[in-house]
C-alpha positions, 0 to 999 in steps of 0.5 A, spaced: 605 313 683 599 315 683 595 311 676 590 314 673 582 311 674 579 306 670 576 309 663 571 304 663 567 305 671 572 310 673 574 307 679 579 309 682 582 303 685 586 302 679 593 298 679 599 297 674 602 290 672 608 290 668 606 294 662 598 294 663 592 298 668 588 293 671 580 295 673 580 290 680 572 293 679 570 292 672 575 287 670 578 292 664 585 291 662 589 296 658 596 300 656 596 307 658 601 309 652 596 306 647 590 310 650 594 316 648 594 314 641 588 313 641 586 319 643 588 323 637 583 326 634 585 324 626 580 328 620 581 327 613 578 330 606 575 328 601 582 325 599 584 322 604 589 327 607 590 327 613 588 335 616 591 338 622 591 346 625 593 350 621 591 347 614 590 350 608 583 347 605 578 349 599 571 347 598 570 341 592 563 343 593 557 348 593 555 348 600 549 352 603 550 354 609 544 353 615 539 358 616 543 363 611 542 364 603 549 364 602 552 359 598 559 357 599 562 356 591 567 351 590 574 353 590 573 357 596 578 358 601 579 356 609 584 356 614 582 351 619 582 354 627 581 347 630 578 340 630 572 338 633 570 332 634 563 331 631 559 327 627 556 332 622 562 338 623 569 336 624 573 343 622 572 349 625 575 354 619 576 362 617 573 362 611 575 367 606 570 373 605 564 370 609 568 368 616 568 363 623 564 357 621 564 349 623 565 345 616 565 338 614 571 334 612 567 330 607 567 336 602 574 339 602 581 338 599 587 340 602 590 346 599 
């Protein structure tokens, strides 16, 4: 069984013991099933719901876009494409009337 390598020093030379990967290198210890959890990406609003792809938003408020006069007005409309890990933008949204556009997840709600 071939065990994927060390998150840590990238090793290759990783073994399992019961349940855990073990780094003979570096000495790190993990659970493989916990990792996945981890890896989700979770993003949520300005209420604390949780937003997914394909989600509904609206802005809760006037955001003015870099390099544009243009303002998004409250209430405005997006359907969210993807989600970035990011520390500024998070959402990648289709924003009604103005197009593709990376949003913050602070400033919306869930529609």
């Amino acid at each position: 069984m071939s065990c994927p390598p060390c998150p840590r020093c990238q090793s290759e030379f990783v073994y399992q013991d019961q349940s855990l990967l073990i780094c003979p290198e570096c000495g790190h210890e993990w659970n493989p099933a916990e990792t996945e959890m981890e890896d989700t990406l979770t993003v949520k609003d300005a209420h604390g719901t949780v937003l997914v792809e394909g989600d509904k938003i609206t802005m809760i408020k006037d955001l003015k876009v870099k390099g544009s006069s243009l303002v998004l007005k409250v209430g405005t409309k997006a359907v969210i494409k993807r989600l970035v890990d990011s520390k500024d933008h998070q959402l990648d949204c289709k924003v009604d009337g103005v197009g593709d556009m990376m949003v913050t997840a602070h400033f919306v709600k869930k529609a």
